[in-house]
N, C-alpha and C positions, 0 to 999 in steps of 0.2 A: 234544351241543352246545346251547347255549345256545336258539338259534332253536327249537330243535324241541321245550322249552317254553313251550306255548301259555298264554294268559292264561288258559284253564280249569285248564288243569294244574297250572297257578302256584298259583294261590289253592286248590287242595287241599294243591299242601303246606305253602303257609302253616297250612292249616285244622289238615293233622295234626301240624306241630310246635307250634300252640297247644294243642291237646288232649292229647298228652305234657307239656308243662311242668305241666298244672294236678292230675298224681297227685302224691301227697309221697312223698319218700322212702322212708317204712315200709309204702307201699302202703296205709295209709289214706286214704279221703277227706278233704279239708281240711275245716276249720271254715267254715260257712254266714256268707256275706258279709254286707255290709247291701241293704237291698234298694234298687237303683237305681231311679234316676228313670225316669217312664215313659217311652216309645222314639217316635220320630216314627215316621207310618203309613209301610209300609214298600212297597217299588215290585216288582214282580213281573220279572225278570233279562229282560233281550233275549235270546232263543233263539241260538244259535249251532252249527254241526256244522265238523266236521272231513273230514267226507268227501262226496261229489256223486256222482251217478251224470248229472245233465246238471249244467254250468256258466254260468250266466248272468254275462255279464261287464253293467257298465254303467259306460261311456267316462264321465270328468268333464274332462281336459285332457290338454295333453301339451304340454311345450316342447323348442324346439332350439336347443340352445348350440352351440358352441365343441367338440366332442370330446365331445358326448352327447347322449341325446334321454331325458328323462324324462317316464312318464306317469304318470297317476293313475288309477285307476279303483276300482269297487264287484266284488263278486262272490258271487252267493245261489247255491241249489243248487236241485232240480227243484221243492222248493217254497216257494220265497221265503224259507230261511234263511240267514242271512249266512256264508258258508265262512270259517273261520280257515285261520290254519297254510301258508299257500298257499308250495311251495315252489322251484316250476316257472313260467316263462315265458318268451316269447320273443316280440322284435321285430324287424323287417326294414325297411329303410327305402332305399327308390329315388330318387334324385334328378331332380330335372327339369334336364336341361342343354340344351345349344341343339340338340344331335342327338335330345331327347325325354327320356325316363323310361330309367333308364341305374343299374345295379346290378352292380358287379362281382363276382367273387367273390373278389378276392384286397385287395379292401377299399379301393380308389384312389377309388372314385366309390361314395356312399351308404354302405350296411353293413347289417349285422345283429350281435345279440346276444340270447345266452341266459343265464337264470338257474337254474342247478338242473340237472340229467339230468347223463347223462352226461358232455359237454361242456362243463361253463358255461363265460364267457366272463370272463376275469382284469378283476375292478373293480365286475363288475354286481350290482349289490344289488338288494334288495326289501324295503320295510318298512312293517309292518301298522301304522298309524296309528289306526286304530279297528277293533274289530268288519268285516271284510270289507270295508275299506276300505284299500288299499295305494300305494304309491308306487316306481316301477318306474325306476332310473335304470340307461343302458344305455351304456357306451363307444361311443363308434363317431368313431376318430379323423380319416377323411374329412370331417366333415360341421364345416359353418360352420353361424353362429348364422342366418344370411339363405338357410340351402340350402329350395327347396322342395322341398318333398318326399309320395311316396306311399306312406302310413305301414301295414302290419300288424301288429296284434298278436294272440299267443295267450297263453291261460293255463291249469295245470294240463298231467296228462301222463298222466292214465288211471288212476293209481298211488294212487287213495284219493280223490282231487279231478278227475274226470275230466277230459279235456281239451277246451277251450270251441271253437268254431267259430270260424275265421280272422274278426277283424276289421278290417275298414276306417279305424282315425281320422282320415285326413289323404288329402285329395285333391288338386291344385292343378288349377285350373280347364284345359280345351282336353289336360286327358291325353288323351280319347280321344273320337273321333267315334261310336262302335258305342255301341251300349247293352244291357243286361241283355238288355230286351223283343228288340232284333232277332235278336240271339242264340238266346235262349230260343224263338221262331216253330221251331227244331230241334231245338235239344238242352236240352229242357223238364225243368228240375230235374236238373238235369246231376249236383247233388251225389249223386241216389239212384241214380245210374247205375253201372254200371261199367266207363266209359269212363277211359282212362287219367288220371291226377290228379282226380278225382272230390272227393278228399277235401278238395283244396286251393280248392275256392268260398267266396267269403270272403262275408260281411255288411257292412252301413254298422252306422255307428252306431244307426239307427233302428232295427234288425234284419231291412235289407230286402236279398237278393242282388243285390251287387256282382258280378257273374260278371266282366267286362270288367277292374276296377279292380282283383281279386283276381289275374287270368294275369298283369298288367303288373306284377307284385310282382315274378314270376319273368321272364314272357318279355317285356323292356322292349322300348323303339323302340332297342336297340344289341343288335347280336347278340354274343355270346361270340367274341375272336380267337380266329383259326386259326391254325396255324402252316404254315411251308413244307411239312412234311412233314405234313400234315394233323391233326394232333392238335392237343386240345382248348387253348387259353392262357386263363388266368384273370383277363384283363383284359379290357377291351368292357364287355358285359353280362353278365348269370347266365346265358341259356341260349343253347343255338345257332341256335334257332327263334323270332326277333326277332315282337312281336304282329304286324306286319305282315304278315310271310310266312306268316304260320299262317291268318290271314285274305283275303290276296291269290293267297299261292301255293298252299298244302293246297284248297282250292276251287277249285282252276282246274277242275277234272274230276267237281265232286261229282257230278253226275247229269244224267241228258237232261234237253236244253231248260234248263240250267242256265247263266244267264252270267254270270260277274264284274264286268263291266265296267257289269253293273248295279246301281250304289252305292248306292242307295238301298235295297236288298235288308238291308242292316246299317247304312250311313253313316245314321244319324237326323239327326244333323249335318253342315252343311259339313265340309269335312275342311280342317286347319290348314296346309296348304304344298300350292304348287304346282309347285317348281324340279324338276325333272326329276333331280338329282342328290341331291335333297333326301330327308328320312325318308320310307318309306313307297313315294314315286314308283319309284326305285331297285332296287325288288324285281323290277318289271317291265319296265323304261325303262333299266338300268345292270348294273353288276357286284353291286347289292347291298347296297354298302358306304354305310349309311346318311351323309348328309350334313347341314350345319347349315336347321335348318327355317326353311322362306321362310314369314310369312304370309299367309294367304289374300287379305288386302287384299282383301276383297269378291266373288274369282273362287272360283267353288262347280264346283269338280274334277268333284263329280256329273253335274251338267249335261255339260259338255265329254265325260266319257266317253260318255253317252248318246247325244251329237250327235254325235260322232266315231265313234262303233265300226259296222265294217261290215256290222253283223249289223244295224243300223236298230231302235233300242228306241223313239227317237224317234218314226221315221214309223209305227212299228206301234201304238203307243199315239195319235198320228194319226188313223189308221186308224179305229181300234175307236173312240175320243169322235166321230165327224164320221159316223157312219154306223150304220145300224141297218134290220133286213126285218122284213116282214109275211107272216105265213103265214096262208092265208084258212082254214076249215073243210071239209076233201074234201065234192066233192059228184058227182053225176051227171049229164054233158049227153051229151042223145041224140041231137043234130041236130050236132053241131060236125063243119064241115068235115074232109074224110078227111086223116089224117098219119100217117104210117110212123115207127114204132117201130123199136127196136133192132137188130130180129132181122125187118126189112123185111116185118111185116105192116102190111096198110093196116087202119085202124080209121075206122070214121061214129060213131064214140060211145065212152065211156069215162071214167072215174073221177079227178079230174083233183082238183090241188091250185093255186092261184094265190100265186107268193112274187111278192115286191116288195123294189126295194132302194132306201133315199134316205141322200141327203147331208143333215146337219144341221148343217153349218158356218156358215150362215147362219144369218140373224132367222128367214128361213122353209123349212122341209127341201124338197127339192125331189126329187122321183123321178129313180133314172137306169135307162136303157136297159140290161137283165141283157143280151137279145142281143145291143146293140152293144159291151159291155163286152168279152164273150166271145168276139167275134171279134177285139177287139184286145188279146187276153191280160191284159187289167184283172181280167176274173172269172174264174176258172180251175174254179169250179164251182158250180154253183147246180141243185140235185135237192130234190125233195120223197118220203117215201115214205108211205104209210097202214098204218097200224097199227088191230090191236086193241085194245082198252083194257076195263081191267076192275078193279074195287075200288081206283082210283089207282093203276092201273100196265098199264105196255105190256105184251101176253102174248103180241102174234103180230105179224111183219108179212103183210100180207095182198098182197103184190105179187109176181111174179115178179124175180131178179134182171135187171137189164138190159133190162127189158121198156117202159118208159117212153120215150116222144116228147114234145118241146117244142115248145109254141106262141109264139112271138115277139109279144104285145099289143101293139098302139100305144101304150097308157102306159107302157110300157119293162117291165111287171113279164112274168112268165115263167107258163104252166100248164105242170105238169107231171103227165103223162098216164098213164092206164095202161089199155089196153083190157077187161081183164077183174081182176077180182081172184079171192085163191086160194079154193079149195074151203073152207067152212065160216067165210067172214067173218062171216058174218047174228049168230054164236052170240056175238057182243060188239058193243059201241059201238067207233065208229068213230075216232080221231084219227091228225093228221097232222105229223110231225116233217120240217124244210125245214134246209137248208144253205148258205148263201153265201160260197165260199170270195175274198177281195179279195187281189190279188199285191202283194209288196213290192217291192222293188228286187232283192231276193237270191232273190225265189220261184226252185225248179228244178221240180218237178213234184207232180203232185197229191199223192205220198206224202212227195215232201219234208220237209222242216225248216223252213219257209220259208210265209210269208202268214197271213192274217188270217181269219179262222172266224167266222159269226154261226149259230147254231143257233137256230131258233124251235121253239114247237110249236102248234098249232092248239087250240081250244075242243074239247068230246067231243059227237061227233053222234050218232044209231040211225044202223043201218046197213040201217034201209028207206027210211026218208023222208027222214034227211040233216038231222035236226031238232035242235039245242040240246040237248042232255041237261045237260053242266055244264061248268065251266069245266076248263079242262087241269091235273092238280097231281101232286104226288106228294111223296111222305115222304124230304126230303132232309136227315138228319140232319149234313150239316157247314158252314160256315162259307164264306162267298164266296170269301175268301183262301186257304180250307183248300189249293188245288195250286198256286194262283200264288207262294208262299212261299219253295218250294224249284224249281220252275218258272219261271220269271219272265222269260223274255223272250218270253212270246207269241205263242210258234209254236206250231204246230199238234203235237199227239202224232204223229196217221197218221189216214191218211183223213178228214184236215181237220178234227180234233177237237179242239175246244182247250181250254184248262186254266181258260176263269174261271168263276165260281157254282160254286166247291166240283166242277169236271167232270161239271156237267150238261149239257154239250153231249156226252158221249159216252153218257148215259142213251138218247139217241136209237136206240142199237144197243147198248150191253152192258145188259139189263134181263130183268127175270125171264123174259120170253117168248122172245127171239131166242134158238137155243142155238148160243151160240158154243162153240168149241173153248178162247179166253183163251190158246193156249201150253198147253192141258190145265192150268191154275193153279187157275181157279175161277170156278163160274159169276156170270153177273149184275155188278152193279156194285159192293157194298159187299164181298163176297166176293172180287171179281176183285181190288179195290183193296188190300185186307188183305192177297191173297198175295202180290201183286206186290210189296207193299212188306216183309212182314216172314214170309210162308209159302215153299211150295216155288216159289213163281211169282218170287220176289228172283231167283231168277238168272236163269229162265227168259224174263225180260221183256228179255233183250237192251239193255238201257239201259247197260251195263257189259259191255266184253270185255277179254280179253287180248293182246298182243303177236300170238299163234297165230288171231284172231276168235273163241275160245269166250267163252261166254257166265260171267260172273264176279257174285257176289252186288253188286248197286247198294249207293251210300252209303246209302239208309236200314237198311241192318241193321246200321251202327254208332248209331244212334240207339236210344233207348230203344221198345222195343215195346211198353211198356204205357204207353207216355203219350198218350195216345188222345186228351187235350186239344189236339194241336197238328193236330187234324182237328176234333174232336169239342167243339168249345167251350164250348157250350150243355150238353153232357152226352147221353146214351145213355137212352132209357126201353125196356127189352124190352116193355114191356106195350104200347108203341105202334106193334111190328114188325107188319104187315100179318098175317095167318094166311091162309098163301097159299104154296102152293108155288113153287120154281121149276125153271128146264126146267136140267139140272146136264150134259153130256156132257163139259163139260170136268173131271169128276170120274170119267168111265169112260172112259178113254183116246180118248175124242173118238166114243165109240159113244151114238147119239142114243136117244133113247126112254124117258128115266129122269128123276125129278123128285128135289130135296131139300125137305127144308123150311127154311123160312127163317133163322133163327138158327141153328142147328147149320152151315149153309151159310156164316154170319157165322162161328162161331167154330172152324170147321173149317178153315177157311183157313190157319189159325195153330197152334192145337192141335188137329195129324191125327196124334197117334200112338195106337195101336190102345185106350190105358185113357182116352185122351179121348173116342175115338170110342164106346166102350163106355160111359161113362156118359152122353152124349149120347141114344142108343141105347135105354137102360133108364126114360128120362125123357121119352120120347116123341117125340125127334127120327129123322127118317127119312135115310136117304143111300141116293140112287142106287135107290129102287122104280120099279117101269113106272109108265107116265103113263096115263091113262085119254084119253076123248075129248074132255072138256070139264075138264081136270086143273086149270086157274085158280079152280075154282067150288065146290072141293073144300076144308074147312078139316083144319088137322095136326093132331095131335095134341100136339104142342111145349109142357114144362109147362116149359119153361125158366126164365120170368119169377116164378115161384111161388117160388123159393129164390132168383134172381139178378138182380131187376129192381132196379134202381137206390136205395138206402133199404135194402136187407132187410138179413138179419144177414149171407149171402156174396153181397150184391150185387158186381154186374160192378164198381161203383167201387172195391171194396175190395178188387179186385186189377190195377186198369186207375185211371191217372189222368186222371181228366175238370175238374181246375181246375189253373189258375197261379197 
């Protein structure tokens, strides 16, 4: 056929049927011409290829008539050559109606067409007007010249001219309130994933992911009729999973401490209707069956749900802006009046920490009463415990549990006491991590779901004289927002531990020194957090059960595991991991007395199958050795960072995503 003479191909056989006419018949050369005039300078050909292994498209228009939508566009190949020949493409086009963004498949509302593969579509043409420059006109007998619409297009099909990445050209303003970014805070570069439809993340025109504007191609604001007998009808919209439902409903359950109804989690924007029967509302509020969109007329749905829902996102963010504790530096008093402790010994002395809690809802913060609070279920807990500390980081608590009595100050703040501390604190500095749990409206109990968390932690003292040594820190490599993202109403984990500064309020007790059990997942904090979320600890964290209460893997192991950006924002440096052991028993079935080392600890969590653990192993990471007496003070032998620190030729980046 005709087409599938390219302009290269053409002018060769023009070339070779001039070069045949110019032998003579008897197969002698002809007689020597005259010699022509000399020739203008001559220009050097525009490169052009016939085949791509990537497709760069570049959007110039598109118009929508009357029974078609034509575009224009450019297309080079992975290095800026112009593709000919192009024989494949395809556009999709969703219409804005009053019920939303609305695609049928049986072609009533919007449309699609293809040119080229298997299927083309009867009418659609495509014509190469220059050098990699084409003009794409497409039936599509739904659509008016005045339809707006939300426009895809693709081009090529793998088959010599690869096939380009879903683009965006046509948006029409208020399609969606969600955006790429609030999206992407989870499912970080979705296209490298393989999460179902992966492939289908489209671009703008600029070349920047459309994620939101690319789903609504397929799953519009109209879901797909149903029929009485359940089966699919090809009227409505294209899929049965309307954008809405996939965002209101599929997230009802994504994870602990997870709530819907907190819109700003995704809604960047106002959201465009508020009638209850209207798009969107419907999914939650009605049968479903989206309705014509009311708009917003200034009322911001966000708000309203936030004020409205029973779970208090309002007063708990309240809460947390209007108030904030002081936690003093443990010290020593030896004359303080006798108070009985836990376990009803009386103490003349003892090891005491002073928290404080004020309202700063005022010009001026004003202290309140922890004891009076607490006897009228305002404060549900306020404890201090004293820790070891050593190279920037907790290694021991040095308290007994349950050992501590409270002093009631006149200033309203609280000491909290400890008569003796354990055997061998002298052998670190001293600091002290404090707690102020504040009740919401829905608080039920200490371990609840329910109130409001301040975690401090004190300055680092000796633990002879009680003197300034330095200020409190530690190596928190994630992002403030890195839990409240997919956490985000506030509440407390357990034990009154709550999700914001990236969950440094639970550094307090999951840290190299305490040895927790974690569920047996993993010790410490970056370790415990790794398994819980994508090692053997995902199921084990009980954040997800089934029907029967067993324990089922959480939403984050539908998320990508190596996008380590949606924690890790700033990026990962091994060479800046402490060299420092820690106390691991939740790596030997909760049997105490065994240390790891630190990054093998980090990347064990995740990859613990026995050729990971063995080269781990061979490179000088330790798992599960006895601890010595003074084991924090001890460096590993861990050459981890030598082949894998961030930059190198297998650094961690180069197989974990640390940018968006």
């Amino acid at each position: 056929m005709m087409k599938n003479i390219t302009k290269r191909r053409l002018a060769f056989v023009v070339a070779a049927a001039m070069g045949i006419a110019g032998c003579a018949d008897d197969g002698k050369d002809g007689a020597d011409g005259e010699d022509g005039a000399p020739g203008e300078p001559g220009t050097t050909p525009t490169p052009v290829t016939e085949v791509s292994e990537i497709t760069n498209v570049e959007y110039i228009a598109h118009m929508v008539e009357e029974g078609q939508v034509t575009v224009e566009f450019n297309i080079t190949d992975e290095d800026g050559v112009a593709i000919t020949g192009l024989d494949s493409a395809a556009i999709y086009l969703a219409a804005m109606t009053e019920q939303g963004i609305q695609r049928s498949r049986d072609g009533s509302v919007g449309g699609n067409a293809t040119f080229g593969g298997d299927t083309p579509t009867e009418g659609a043409t495509i014509t190469e007007v220059d050098d990699g420059q084409y003009t794409l006109v497409a039936p599509m007998a739904a659509v008016q010249a005045d339809t707006e619409s939300l426009i895809r297009l693709q081009v090529g099909n793998d088959e010599g001219i690869a096939a380009s990445p879903y683009i965006i050209i046509n948006k029409p303003e208020n399609t969606h309130t969600s955006t790429t970014e609030t999206c992407y805070s989870c499912h970080v570069d979705y296209a490298t994933s393989d999460i179902k439809h992966s492939k289908y993340v489209a671009l703008n025109t600029d070349g920047e992911v459309d994620f939101v504007g690319g789903c609504m191609v397929c799953h519009n604001n109209v879901p797909r009729d149903i029929a009485e007998d359940g089966t699919s009808l090809d009227t409505g919209g294209y899929a049965k999973n309307s954008m809405q439902k996939l965002g209101h409903i599929n997230h009802q359950k994504f994870e602990k401490d997870f709530t819907p109804t907190n819109c700003y989690t995704c809604h960047a924007e106002p959201v465009v209707n508020t009638s209850i029967a209207g798009n969107g509302c419907s999914d939650c509020h009605g049968d479903g069956q989206s309705g014509v969109i009311v708009p917003a007329d200034g009322f911001d749905a966000r708000a309203f749900h936030a004020e409205a829902t029973s779970i208090g996102l309002v007063e708990r963010e309240e809460i947390r802006a209007n108030h904030y504790t002081t936690t003093s530096n443990p010290y020593f008093n030896p004359t303080m009046d006798e108070w009985v402790d836990h376990k009803d010994v009386a103490w003349t002395s003892g090891y005491c920490v002073d928290i404080a809690l004020f309202d700063n809802s005022g010009e001026t913060p004003v202290q309140l009463n922890i004891g009076e609070m607490y006897a009228a279920h305002e404060v549900t807990y306020g404890g201090a415990y004293i820790n070891n500390y050593h190279n920037d980081s907790i290694v021991a608590r040095v308290i007994s549990h349950g050992a501590e009595g409270y002093i009631e100050n006149a200033d309203g703040s609280r000491s909290v006491c400890y008569g003796e501390l354990t055997e061998g604190f002298e052998d670190a500095n001293l600091s002290a991590s404090s707690r102020v749990t504040i009740a919401d409206t829905n608080w039920e109990d200490s371990d609840g779901e329910f109130g409001v968390s301040f975690t401090g932690y004190s300055e680092v003292v000796d633990p002879i004289n009680f003197e300034k040594v330095q200020d409190w820190g530690r190596r928190h490599a994630v992002t403030e927002d890195s839990c409240t993202t997919c956490h985000n109403n506030d509440t407390n984990y357990h034990k009154n531990g709550g999700y914001r500064d990236g969950g440094l309020d639970c550094v307090a007790c999951h840290n190299n020194g305490q040895d927790r059990k974690g569920a047996l997942s993993a010790p410490g904090f970056g370790p415990m957090v790794h398994s819980m979320h994508w090692g053997i600890g995902n199921a084990l964290s009980g954040a997800k059960t089934d029907e029967d209460g067993n324990n089922v893997e959480n939403s984050a192991a539908s998320l990508n595991a190596d996008n380590c950006v949606s924690c890790h924002a700033d990026g990962v440096s091994l060479a800046d991991v402490p060299n420092q052991y820690m106390l691991s028993k939740a790596y030997n079935e909760g049997n105490a007395g065994v240390m790891t080392s630190p990054i093998t600890a980090n990347c064990f969590a995740c990859h613990n199958s026995d050729s990971a653990l063995s080269h781990m192993e061979q490179n000088g990471g330790e798992l599960n050795v006895p601890t010595t007496d003074k084991w924090f003070t001890e460096g590993t032998a861990e050459s981890c960072a030598t082949c894998h620190d961030t930059g190198k030729s297998f650094g961690i980046d180069m197989f974990h995503n640390f940018e968006r």
